[in-house]
C-alpha positions in Angstrom: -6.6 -20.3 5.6 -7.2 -23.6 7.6 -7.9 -23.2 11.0 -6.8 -25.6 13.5 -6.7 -25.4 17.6 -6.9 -27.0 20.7 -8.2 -24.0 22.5 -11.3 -24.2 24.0 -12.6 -20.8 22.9 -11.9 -21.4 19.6 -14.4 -24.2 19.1 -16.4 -23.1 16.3 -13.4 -22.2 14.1 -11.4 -25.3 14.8 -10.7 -27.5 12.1 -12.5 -25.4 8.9 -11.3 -23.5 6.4 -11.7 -19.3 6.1 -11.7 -18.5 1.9 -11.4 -14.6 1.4 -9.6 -11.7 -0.6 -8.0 -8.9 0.7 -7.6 -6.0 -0.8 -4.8 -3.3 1.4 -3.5 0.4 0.8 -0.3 1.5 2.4 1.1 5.1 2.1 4.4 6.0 4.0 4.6 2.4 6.0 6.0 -0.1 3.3 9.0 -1.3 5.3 6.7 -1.5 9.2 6.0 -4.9 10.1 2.8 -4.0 11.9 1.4 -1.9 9.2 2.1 -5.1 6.5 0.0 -7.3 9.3 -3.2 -5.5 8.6 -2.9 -6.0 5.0 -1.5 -9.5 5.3 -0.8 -11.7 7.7 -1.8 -10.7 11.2 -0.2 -13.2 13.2 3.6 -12.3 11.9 3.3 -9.2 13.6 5.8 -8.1 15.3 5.0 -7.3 19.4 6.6 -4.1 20.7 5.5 -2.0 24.0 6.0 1.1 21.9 6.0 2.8 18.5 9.3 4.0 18.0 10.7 1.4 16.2 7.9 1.8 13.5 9.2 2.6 9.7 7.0 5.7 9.2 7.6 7.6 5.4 8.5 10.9 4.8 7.1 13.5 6.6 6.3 11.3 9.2 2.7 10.1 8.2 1.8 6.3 7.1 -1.6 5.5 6.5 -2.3 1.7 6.3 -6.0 0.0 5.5 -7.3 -3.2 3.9 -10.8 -4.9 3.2 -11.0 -8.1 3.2 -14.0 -10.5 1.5 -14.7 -13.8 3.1 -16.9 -16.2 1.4 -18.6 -19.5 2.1 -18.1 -20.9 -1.9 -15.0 -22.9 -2.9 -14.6 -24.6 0.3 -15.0 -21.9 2.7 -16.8 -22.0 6.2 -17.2 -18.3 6.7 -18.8 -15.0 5.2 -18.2 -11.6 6.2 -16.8 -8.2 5.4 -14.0 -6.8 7.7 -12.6 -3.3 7.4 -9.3 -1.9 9.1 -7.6 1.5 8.8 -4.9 2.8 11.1 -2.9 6.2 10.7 0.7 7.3 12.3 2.0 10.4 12.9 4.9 11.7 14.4 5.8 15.0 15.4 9.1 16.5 16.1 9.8 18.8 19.2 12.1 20.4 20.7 15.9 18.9 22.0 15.4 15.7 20.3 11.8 15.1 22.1 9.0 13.8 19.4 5.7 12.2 20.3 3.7 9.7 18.3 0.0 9.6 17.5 -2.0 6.9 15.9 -5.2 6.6 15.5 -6.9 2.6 14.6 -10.3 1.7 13.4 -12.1 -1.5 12.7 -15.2 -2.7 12.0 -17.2 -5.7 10.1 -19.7 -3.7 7.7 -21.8 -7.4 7.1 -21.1 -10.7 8.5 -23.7 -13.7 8.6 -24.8 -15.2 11.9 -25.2 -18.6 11.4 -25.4 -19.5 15.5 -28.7 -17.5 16.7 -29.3 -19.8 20.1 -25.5 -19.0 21.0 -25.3 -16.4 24.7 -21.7 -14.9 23.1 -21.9 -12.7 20.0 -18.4 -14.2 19.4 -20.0 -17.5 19.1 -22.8 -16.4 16.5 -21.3 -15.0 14.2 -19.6 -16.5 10.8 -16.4 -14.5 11.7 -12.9 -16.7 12.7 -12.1 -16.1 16.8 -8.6 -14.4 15.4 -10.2 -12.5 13.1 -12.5 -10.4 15.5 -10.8 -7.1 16.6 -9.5 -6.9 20.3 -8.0 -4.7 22.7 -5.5 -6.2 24.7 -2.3 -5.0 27.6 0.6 -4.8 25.1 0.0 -3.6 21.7 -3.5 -1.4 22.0 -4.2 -0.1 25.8 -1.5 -1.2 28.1 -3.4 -0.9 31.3 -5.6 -3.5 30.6 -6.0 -6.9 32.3 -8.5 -9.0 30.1 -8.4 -8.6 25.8 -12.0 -7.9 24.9 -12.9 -9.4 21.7 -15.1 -7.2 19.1 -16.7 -6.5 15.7 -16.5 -2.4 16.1 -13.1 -1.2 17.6 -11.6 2.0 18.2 -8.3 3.3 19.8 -5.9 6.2 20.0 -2.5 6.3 21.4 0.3 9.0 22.0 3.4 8.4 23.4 5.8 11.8 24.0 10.0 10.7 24.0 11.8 12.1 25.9 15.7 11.5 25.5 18.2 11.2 28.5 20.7 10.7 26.7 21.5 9.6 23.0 24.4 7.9 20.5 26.1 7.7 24.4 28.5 4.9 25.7 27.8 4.6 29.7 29.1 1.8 31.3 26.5 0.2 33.7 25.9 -3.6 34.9 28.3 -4.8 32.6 27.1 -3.0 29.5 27.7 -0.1 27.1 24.3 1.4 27.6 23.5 3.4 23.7 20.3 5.3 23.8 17.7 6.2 26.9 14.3 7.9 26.1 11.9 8.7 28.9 8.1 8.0 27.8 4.4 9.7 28.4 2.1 7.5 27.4 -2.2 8.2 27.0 -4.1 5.8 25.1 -7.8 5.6 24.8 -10.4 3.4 23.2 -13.5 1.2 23.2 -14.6 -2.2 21.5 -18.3 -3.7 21.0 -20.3 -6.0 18.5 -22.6 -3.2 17.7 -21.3 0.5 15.6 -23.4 2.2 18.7 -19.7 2.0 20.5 -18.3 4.5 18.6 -20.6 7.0 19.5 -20.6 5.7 22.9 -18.4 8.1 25.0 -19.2 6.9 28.5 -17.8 3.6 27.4 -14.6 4.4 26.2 -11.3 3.6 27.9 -9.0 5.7 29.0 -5.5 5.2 30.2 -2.1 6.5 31.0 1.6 5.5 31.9 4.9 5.8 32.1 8.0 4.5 30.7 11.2 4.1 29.5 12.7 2.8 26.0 16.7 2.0 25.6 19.5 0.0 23.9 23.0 -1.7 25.2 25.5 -3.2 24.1 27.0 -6.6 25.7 30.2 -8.2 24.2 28.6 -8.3 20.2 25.3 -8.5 20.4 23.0 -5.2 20.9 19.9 -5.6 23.4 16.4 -3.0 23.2 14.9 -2.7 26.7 11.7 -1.4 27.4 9.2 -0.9 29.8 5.9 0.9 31.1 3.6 1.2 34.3 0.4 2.1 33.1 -3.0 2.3 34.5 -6.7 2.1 33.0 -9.3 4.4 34.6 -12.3 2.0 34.4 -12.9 -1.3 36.0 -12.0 -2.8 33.4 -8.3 -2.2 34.0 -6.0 -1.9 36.7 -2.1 -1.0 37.0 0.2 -2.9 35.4 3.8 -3.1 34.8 4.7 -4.7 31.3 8.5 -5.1 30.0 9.9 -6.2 27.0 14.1 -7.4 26.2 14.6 -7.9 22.1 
């Protein structure tokens, strides 16, 4: 993988070249897009406020994890070790309600620093910028403000759906509105460059929301609109209102 930027915090990867193998497992999530970015290519992921969409197999359980080897010989700039694992689960409930759980790990069992004098662990480490684990606002916790950039990660999610109304055909604002599903959402989680932050329970993250997920129908062309308000307890966070139109 060539890197190439002209961001300013990606300094140190700009312009070199990360040589590695992957090695990735997946067991009921074949056909989710986000699942296939952990064992492939993360940046083709695809961004959505909530997991609903996701292809989970039967039973509703996927388990998704990769290793991935990156060494400094045939051309390569970096060397490190990077595990990820994440599990889905969703459970069915009562008139059409279900909730989904997940559950995602990462961490970098050996890396080389190569940048000692460096004040930002980022910065010391042979490890790419976008290849350090984060938690961000949209796809991780959505109450945060700032994505914190890490070596050890951890975070859990449920969201509980809650349907309004389903396979309907109400006319509002000029559209044949489909599918409406209230959601509950909790998250929780914590990110470091040291494996003390998963034992770390002071540190961890919490946050909850609230939201909505629905499709409509306009001439041809169907439209998925979603939304949440959801708020971190730490000062890390804050309240935030995020939205997304597909």
């Amino acid at each position: 993988d060539r890197l190439t930027s002209n961001k300013r915090e990606q300094l140190f990867s700009t312009d070199q070249t990360n040589t590695f193998v992957r090695l990735g497992y997946q067991i009921g999530t074949p056909d989710d897009s986000r699942s296939n970015a952990i064992v492939g290519e993360s940046r083709s992921r695809v961004e959505r406020l909530f997991s609903a969409y996701r292809r989970i197999g039967p039973g509703g359980f996927g388990l998704t994890g990769a290793l991935t080897w990156s060494f400094d010989d045939l051309g390569g700039d970096f060397r490190y070790l990077r595990l990820e694992v994440e599990g889905l689960k969703r459970w069915q409930g009562r008139r059409g309600q279900f909730a989904i759980t997940r559950l995602h790990l990462g961490a970098f069992p050996a890396s080389d620093v190569i940048r000692p004098e460096e004040p930002d662990p980022e910065d010391r480490l042979s490890i790419p910028l976008d290849e350090l684990f984060r938690l961000d606002g949209r796809e991780r916790l959505k109450g945060l403000d700032d994505e914190m950039y890490g070596t050890e990660e951890v975070h859990a999610t449920l969201e509980w759906f809650i349907p309004w109304f389903t396979d309907g055909d109400r006319q509002a604002l000029k559209a044949r509105w489909e599918n409406w599903y209230w959601v509950a959402y909790a998250g929780v989680g914590n990110i470091g460059f040291e494996d003390a932050i998963f034992s770390e329970w002071k540190d961890y993250i919490p946050d909850v929301g609230f939201g909505f997920e629905s499709s409509f129908r306009v001439s041809r062309f169907t439209f998925f609109l979603s939304a949440v308000a959801a708020h971190a307890l730490d000062d890390r966070g804050g309240f935030n209102g995020r939205l997304m139109l597909k």
